[in-house]
Structure formats: structure tokens, C-alpha cells
C-alpha positions in Angstrom: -14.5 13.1 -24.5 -13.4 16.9 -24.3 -14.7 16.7 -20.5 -13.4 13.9 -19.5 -9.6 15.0 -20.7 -9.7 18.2 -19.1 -11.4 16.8 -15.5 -8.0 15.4 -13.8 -10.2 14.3 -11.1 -11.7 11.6 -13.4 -8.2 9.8 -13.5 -7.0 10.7 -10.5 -7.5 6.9 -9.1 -5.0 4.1 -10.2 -5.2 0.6 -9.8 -2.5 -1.3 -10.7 -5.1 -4.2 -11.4 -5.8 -6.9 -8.2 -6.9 -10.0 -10.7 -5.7 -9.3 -14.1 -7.6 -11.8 -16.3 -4.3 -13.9 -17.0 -3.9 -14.9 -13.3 -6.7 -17.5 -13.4 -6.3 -18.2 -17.4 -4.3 -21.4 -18.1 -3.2 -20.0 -21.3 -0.5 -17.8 -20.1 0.1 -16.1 -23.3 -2.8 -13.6 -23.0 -0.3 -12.0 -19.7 1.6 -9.7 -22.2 -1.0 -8.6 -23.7 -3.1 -7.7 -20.6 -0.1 -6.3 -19.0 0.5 -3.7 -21.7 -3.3 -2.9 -22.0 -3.0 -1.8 -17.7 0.6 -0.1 -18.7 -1.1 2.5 -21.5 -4.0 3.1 -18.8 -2.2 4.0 -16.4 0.5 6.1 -18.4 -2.6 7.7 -19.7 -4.2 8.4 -16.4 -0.5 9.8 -15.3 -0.5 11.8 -18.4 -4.2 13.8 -17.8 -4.2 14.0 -14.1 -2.1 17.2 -14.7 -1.8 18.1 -10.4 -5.0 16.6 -9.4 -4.5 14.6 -5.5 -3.7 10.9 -6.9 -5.3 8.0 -5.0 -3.2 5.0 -6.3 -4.0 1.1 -5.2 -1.0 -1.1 -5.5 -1.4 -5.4 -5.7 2.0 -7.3 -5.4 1.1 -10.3 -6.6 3.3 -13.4 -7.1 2.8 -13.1 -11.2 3.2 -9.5 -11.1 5.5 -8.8 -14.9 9.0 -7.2 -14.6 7.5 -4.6 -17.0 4.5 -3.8 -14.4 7.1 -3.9 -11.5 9.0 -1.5 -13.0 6.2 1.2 -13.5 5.1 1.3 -9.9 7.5 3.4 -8.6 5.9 6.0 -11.2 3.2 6.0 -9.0 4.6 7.5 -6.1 4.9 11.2 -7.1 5.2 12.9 -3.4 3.7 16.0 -4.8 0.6 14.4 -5.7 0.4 10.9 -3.9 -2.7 11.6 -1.4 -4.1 8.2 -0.5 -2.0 5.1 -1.1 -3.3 1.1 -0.7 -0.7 -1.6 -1.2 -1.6 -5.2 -0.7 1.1 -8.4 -1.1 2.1 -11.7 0.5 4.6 -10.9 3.2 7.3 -13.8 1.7 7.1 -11.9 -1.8 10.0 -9.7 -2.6 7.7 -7.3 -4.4 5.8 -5.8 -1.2 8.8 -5.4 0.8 10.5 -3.2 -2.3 7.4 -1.1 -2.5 7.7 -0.1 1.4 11.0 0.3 1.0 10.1 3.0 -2.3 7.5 4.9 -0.1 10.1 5.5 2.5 12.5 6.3 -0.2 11.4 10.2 0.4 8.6 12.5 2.0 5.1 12.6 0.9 3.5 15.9 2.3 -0.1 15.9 1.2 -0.4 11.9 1.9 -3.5 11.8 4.3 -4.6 7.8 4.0 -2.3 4.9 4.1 -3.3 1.4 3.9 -1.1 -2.0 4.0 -2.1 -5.2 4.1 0.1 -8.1 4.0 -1.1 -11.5 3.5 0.5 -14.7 5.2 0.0 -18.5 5.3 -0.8 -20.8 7.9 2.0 -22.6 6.8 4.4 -20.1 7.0 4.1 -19.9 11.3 4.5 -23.9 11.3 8.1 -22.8 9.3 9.2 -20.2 11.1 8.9 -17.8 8.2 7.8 -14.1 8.0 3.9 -13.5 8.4 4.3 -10.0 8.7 6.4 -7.2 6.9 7.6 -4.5 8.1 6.7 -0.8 8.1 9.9 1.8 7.8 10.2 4.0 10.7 10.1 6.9 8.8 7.0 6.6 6.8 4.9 7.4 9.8 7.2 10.7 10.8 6.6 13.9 11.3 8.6 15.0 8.6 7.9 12.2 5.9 3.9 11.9 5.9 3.0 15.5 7.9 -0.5 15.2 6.8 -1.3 11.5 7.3 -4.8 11.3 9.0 -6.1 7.6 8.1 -4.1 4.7 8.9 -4.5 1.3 8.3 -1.9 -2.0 8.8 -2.7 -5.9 8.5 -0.1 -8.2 9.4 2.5 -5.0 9.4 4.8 -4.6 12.0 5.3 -1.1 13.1 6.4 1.2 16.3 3.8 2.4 18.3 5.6 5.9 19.7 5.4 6.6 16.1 1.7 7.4 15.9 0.5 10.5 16.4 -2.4 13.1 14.8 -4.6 10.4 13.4 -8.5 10.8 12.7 -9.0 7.1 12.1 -6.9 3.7 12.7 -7.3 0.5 12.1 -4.9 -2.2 13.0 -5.1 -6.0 13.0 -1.9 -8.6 13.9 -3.7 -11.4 11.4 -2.2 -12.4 8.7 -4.2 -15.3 8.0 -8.1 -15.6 8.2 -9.2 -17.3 12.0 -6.0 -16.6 14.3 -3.4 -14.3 15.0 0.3 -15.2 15.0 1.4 -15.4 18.4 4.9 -14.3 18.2 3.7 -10.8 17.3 5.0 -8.5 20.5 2.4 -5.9 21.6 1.5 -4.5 24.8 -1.2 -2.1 26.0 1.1 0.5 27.8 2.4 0.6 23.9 -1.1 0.9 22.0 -2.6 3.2 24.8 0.8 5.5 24.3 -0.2 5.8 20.5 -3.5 6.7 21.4 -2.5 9.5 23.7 -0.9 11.3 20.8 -4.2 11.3 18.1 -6.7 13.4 20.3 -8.9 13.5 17.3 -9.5 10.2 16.5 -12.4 9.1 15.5 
């Protein structure tokens, strides 16, 4: 026990918890309790990191508690964020507030950033948002200096932005089989982006 409170790497990765066991349970009174069980982790993990680099993992789902929603922004310390994953449904509220809190201020040692959004077939047949979008300023020069990895699903972003990446992965799907078609993208734009990260891999 004495080791693993004084080795901050050993907490240093936070999951906010993808499939808590309440999402599937018809009895929907086990949610409070689950949701404080992942609140006193977490809090604890905060507590023993100490300075350690944090790799955090962030699911917006549509059940997500006020209580749990409220504790994410906790998360994103820029001193200590290094490698940040956030996953959601690009209709739900929740994933667009969580962009909108990592653009809130800089993050200097964040190297990997990963987004995923998540949209329905049925959502193209409305005419409703499949994709979210990405801040401008998250991928500057002056908010993320140090980000290296990069990866967006179903994220909308600006290509002149990218610049001094070792690896990226993009894909314009938000649902399984097909790509939304009203997604504007060009080569002369991806092969601009490209220009600017000799290094990647």
C-alpha cells in the first residue's frame, strides 16, 4: 500500500468510466451509488498523482449524472493534462461543453489528443449535426505547443491549423459504413496540413 501511494504514476490515468454498470441495469437506483463510487476514485487518484503527467479519458454519455458532469472540468489541470480522449454523441450537450472547457485555456505539456464524436444515421436524413466542432484554438501554437498525436472522428476542424505532428489520424464518419456527404474537404487543404508536420510518422 505504502508504494502504491507514493508512485503518482500509478494514478496518473483517469477514466471517467465508458459503461458504468447502471447504464444497462433496469433498476436505476444503483446510478447514485455507482456514481459516487467513480467520484471518490477519481478524487483519490487527483489527490496522489501529486505532479505526475495525467492521461485522462472522458465519455459523455447521454445518462452522464449532474454530479459527474460537474467533476470533469477537474480533470483538465493544464499543468498536468498530457494525453486527453473524449468520446460523446455529437447531438449531446455534454461533448460540445467539454471542447468548449479544453479551449477555455492553454495546455503546454498536452502531447495526444483524441475526439471522437458519434452520430446516427438518422440524424443525416434530419438535417441534424453529425459532427462537432473542434475550437480553433486548441490546435494553436500557443494553446497546445507540444501536441504531437492527433486524432478526430466525426470532428470538424481547420486544416491550416495543423502543424508539428508525429502521428494523425482523421476520419469524416460518424456512423459505422458511410461518410456524411456534406462534410467539406479538399486535398489542396489536407496536403497543406501535411506540409507543415515534416515528422510524421
Amino acid at each position: 500500500r505504502d508504494i502504491s501511494v507514493r508512485t503518482p504514476e500509478l494514478w496518473s490515468f483517469i477514466d471517467t468510466d465508458r459503461q458504468p454498470s447502471w447504464l444497462h441495469s433496469e433498476d436505476m437506483r444503483s446510478r447514485p451509488k455507482d456514481d459516487a463510487h467513480h467520484l471518490r476514485r477519481m478524487d483519490t487518484q487527483l489527490l496522489h498523482v501529486g505532479l505526475w503527467p495525467l492521461t485522462i479519458v472522458i465519455d459523455t454519455p447521454l445518462l452522464m449524472s449532474k454530479d459527474k458532469a460537474m467533476f470533469v472540468p477537474k480533470l483538465f489541470n493544464p499543468r498536468l493534462l498530457y494525453s486527453l480522449t473524449i468520446n460523446g454523441e455529437s447531438t449531446r450537450v455534454k461533448i460540445t461543453r467539454t471542447l468548449l472547457a479544453l479551449s477555455a485555456q492553454p495546455y503546454p505539456v498536452l502531447e495526444t489528443l483524441s475526439i471522437g464524436s458519434l452520430g446516427r444515421p438518422h440524424h443525416l436524413r434530419l438535417g441534424v449535426p453529425t459532427h462537432v466542432s473542434l475550437p480553433d484554438n486548441v490546435l494553436s501554437d500557443g494553446h497546445t505547443p507540444k501536441l504531437r498525436h492527433l486524432a478526430l472522428s466525426a470532428v470538424l476542424f481547420r486544416w491550416d491549423l495543423i502543424r508539428g505532428l508525429r502521428t494523425l489520424k482523421v476520419s469524416y464518419r460518424p456512423f459505422n459504413n458511410y461518410p456524411d456527404p456534406r462534410i467539406p474537404s479538399s486535398m489542396g487543404d489536407i496536403l497543406h496540413g501535411l506540409s507543415r508536420c515534416p515528422l510524421l510518422e
